[in-house]
Phi, psi and omega in degrees: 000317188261019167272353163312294215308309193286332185273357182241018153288315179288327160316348203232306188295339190277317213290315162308302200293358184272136165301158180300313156247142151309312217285126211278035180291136183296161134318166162303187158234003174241122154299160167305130159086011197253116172275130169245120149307107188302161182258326161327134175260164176056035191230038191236124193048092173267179183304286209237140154236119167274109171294100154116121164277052184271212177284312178300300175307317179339284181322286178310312167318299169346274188333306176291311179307292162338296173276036177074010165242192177252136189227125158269127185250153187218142185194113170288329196254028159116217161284179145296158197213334214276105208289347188270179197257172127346046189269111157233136188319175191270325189324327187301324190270304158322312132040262174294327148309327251239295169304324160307321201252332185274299183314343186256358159291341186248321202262340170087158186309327199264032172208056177234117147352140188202142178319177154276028189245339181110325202286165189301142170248130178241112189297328168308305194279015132289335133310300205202109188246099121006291190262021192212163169277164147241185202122176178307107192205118174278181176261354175291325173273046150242323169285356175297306203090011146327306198213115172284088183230187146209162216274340183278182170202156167262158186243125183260329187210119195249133153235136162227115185247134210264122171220078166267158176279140163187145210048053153100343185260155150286163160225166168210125143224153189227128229231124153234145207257157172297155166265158185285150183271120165322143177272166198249318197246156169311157166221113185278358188270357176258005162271128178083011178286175202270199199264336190288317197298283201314319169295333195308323201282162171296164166290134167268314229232164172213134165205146156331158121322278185300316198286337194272331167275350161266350152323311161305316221271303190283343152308298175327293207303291185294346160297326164311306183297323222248305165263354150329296161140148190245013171102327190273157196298119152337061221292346155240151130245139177227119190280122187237339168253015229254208206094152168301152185283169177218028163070221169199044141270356157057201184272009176290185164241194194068209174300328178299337212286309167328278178326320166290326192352289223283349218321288186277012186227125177225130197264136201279162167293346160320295198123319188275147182255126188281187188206119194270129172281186160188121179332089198227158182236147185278154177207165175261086182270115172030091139061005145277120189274147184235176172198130167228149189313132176283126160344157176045009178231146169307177175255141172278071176311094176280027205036234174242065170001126156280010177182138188214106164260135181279116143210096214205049175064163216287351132264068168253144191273003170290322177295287217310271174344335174246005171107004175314107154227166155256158170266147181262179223243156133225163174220146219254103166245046175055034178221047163102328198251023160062186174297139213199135192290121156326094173206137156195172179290045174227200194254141179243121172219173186209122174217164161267086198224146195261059167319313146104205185250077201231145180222067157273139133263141186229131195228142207204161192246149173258118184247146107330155184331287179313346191040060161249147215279117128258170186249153165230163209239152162245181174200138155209143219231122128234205185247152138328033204113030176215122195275348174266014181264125164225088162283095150262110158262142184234143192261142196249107168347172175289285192308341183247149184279307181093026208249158183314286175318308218272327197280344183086037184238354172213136184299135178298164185085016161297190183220127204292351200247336197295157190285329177311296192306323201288314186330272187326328139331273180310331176296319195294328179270334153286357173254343166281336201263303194275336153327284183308303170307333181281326191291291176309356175253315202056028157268151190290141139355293177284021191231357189267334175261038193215339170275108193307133185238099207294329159197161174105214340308136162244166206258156187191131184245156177255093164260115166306125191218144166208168190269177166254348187204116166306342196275076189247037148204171183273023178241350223229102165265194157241137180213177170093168164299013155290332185270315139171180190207168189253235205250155186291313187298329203254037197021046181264014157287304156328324183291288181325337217215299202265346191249319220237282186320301204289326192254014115343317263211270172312328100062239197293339212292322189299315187278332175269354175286326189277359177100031201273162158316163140287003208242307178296306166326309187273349174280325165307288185331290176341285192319306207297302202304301173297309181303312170317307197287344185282306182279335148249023150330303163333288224267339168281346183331296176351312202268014166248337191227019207204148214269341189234118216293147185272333162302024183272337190064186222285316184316320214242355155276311164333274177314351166257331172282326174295314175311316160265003156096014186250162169246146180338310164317331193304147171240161152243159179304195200185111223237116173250356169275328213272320190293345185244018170272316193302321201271325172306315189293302184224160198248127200275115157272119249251317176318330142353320186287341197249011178243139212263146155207086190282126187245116205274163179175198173260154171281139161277082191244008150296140175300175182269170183300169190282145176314092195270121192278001164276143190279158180270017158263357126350305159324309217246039195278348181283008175253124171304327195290327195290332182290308173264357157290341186280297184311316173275216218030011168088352167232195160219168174329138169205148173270110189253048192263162181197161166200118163263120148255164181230142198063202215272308178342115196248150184291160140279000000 
């Protein structure tokens, strides 16, 4: 007892005698909630402020910068990241050209951006150079001067493959198209068209995503840099950790989400909004990204923008906050059941296979138990000279589930959350997903599975969403998918945002330059924003209820409906319960897009096989499964072979 006593006399006395921590880091010295003044020159009442950095703001900075003003940008996440490729109209490039003759007319080579090589960075010849290459090429080694290159591919070989079924039989055709010609000289008449006329027309070019928003980005970036100094008002800044504050509610919902609305956006008696940042650092809280204000730093005043754009993807809680909504869209497809929300399903993947400088589609029929027909849809996107780029998405029917139990791979009464179910969950979307792939490739299964996959599939749904008013303070539009979105596959939300939204913007700069209001000047913008966004609306119907993708354009849809003899219009049915029992099974998270999940494997750097004028169930009549989806559909073998080419254009 008493060497009890005595060890915890000592236990007690070291325990007084300790400092309260080891660890010796001071505190901040700016508390949370501490007004600091910032040091920055040129972010206080900017022309233009950009909510988000995307293409679309990007873009719209340009534009502003171009005409003499000064632009601020906010951005949470950093770099650019966003991994998928491109198919873009040629307007994107007149664009930029466009932008290039204005910055060096106002501002002269010695306040223009430049390589590290010295030479001018002309944001044109850095997409897409006549006199420079393409290939596995980033945009950073091309503005290093590294690499004579440019950051685009031409697209060479447009295939559309019809392998819808009829009168009960298979069928194939198969239409391959001229490719569109690069353009060679500016065209001022492709800067401001409306969105129907742009989308209608084909893709010339394929790029990263990613590689075309850090091309923007380090343009911005060295304008900053250049003038910081040289001494001078800054004609950009940019906030790369930012947001409006939101107070210290943090990401909640509900009431809290309420109670923050006004936090960083405050309101004048005008109608107009100053506007507060706040610093914030990201975290993966249990497989979900959070964001919160960083410890020790203050809020950031811009004062008041005369024009401030939300473009910060097809949810913003920035949009949300000011009173924003969108409506979901619907269309009528002719098939008995009236008007129906535009919505669909599919799996998205990347693999490294050597799509090559090809912009293929395929579209097919499905059957069900009951053996009623849908159509799905496929897409596979490559590069010019770079054997690792393969985006293939493939649209997942109405009728199918993904669900475990049902597939016999988990007993019933598993629970959704258990690790058997998700396993099981994902084989099943990965073996339909290399299924779908292999039909668009015409490569086998076993040889696809084998190929490294830096990511997916993942599973994703499209609902067509569009706002009623661009106009959501008298300083302030929404623009970009915040405002609303079409259909995905034929990349016309980019277009739509970076060709159509952003030079609007010049635009306006154009109207207050001739002496229009500002209440008028942003209300046209408003308006310019919604037509755009209407038209391309317009032009995705197709891709919910009509067999040929629209960037094929209206000459070369004409001409592929001659070829199958069906018309656009036609629908197949749609099961809309069996699509939310499929949604029910793991819940589609949007964060998903930003996570790497590399399934290791060899790179593919053979082309891909020639296009087979036979259908595959054809192939397969010797599969009992293939026989009896044929039987039931109402027909039996028959040779239904067909091939259209149109133009000069040869299949790979």
């Amino acid at each position: 007892m008493r060497n009890l006593r005595l060890a915890s006399l000592v236990k007690r006395t070291s325990r007084d005698s300790a400092p309260t921590v080891l660890d010796p880091t001071k505190r901040s010295q700016a508390p949370r909630g501490t007004k600091v003044e910032v040091d920055w020159t040129g972010i206080q009442n900017p022309d233009f402020l950009a909510l988000g950095l995307g293409a679309t703001s990007m873009m719209a900075m340009l534009w502003s910068v171009a005409n003499g003003r000064q632009a601020v940008g906010v951005e949470l996440r950093g770099d650019p990241s966003l991994g998928v490729h491109w198919n873009v109209r040629e307007d994107y490039w007149h664009h930029l050209g466009l932008i290039d003759q204005l910055m060096l007319e106002r501002y002269g080579e010695d306040r223009i951006p430049r390589k590290d090589d010295g030479r001018l960075f002309k944001l044109r010849e850095t997409f897409y150079s006549a006199v420079t290459e393409p290939g596995d090429v980033y945009a950073d080694e091309v503005i290093a001067g590294v690499e004579e290159a440019h950051i685009s591919g031409l697209i060479h070989y447009t295939e559309f493959i019809d392998d819808r079924w009829s009168d009960g039989q298979p069928k194939r055709v198969l239409t391959v198209l001229q490719p569109a010609k690069p353009p060679a000289e500016h065209d001022p008449s492709k800067v401001g068209r409306d969105m129907v006329t742009v989308l209608d027309g084909p893709s010339t070019f394929q790029a990263g995503a990613s590689e075309v928003l850090v091309m923007m980005r380090r343009y911005l970036e060295r304008i900053e840099e250049m003038d910081i100094a040289a001494g001078v008002t800054p004609r950009v800044r940019l906030f790369l950790s930012h947001r409006v504050a939101v107070g210290d509610a943090g990401d909640g919902d509900g009431f809290l989400k309420w109670m923050r609305q006004e936090d960083g956006f405050v309101s004048l008696p005008d109608g107009r909004k100053r506007i507060l940042l706040e610093e914030i650092q990201e975290l993966d809280y249990r497989g979900r990204y959070r964001r919160l204000r960083k410890p020790g730093t203050s809020l950031i005043d811009l004062g008041v923008p005369e024009l401030f754009m939300i473009a910060q993807g097809f949810d913003s809680s920035d949009a949300d906050r000011l009173g924003f909504r969108q409506e979901e869209v619907a269309v009528d497809h002719h098939d008995g059941r009236g008007p129906v929300v535009a919505q669909a399903d599919y799996l998205a993947g990347f693999l490294e296979l050597h799509v090559g400088a090809r912009l293929r589609r395929r579209i097919a029929s499905e059957f069900d138990r009951e053996g009623n027909e849908y159509w799905v849809r496929q897409i596979a996107v490559g590069h010019e000279d770079d054997p690792e780029v393969g985006w293939i998405l493939v649209q997942v029917p109405d009728f199918k589930t993904f669900d475990p139990i049902l597939a016999g791979l988990v007993p019933p009464g598993t629970p959704k959350k258990t690790k058997e179910y998700l396993s099981a969950y994902q084989q099943l979307l990965r073996e339909y997903y290399l299924e779908q792939v292999s039909l668009i490739t015409e490569m086998p299964i076993s040889e696809l599975e084998k190929i490294q996959a830096p990511y997916g599939p993942k599973l994703f749904s499209l609902v067509e969403k569009v706002g009623a008013d661009a106009l959501v303070a008298a300083n302030g539009v929404v623009a970009g998918d915040s405002f609303g979105n079409g259909h995905f596959m034929t990349s016309g939300g980019a277009i739509t945002g970076m060709v159509g939204h952003a030079s609007r913007v010049l635009k306006y700069w154009q109207s207050r330059d001739a002496g229009v209001s500002r209440e008028q000047a942003i209300r046209e913008l408003a308006d310019q924003i919604k037509v755009d966004t209407l038209g391309w609306l317009q032009v995705s119907a197709q891709e919910f209820s009509q067999a040929v993708p629209i960037n094929f354009g209206e000459e070369r849809i004409r001409e592929i409906e001659k070829q199958t003899g069906r018309q656009s219009g036609e629908r197949a049915n749609t099961i809309d319960a069996t699509r939310r029992h499929r949604h029910s099974l793991v819940p589609l998270d949007p964060s998903d897009w930003r996570r790497l999940s590399v399934r290791s494997g060899r790179l593919c750097t053979i082309e891909l096989p020639p296009i087979l004028e036979t259908h595959p169930a054809e192939r397969q009549m010797t599969c009992p499964a293939a026989a009896g989806a044929m039987s039931m559909a109402g027909g039996q073998s028959a040779d239904m072979r067909e091939t259209a080419v149109v133009g000069a254009g040869t299949a790979s």
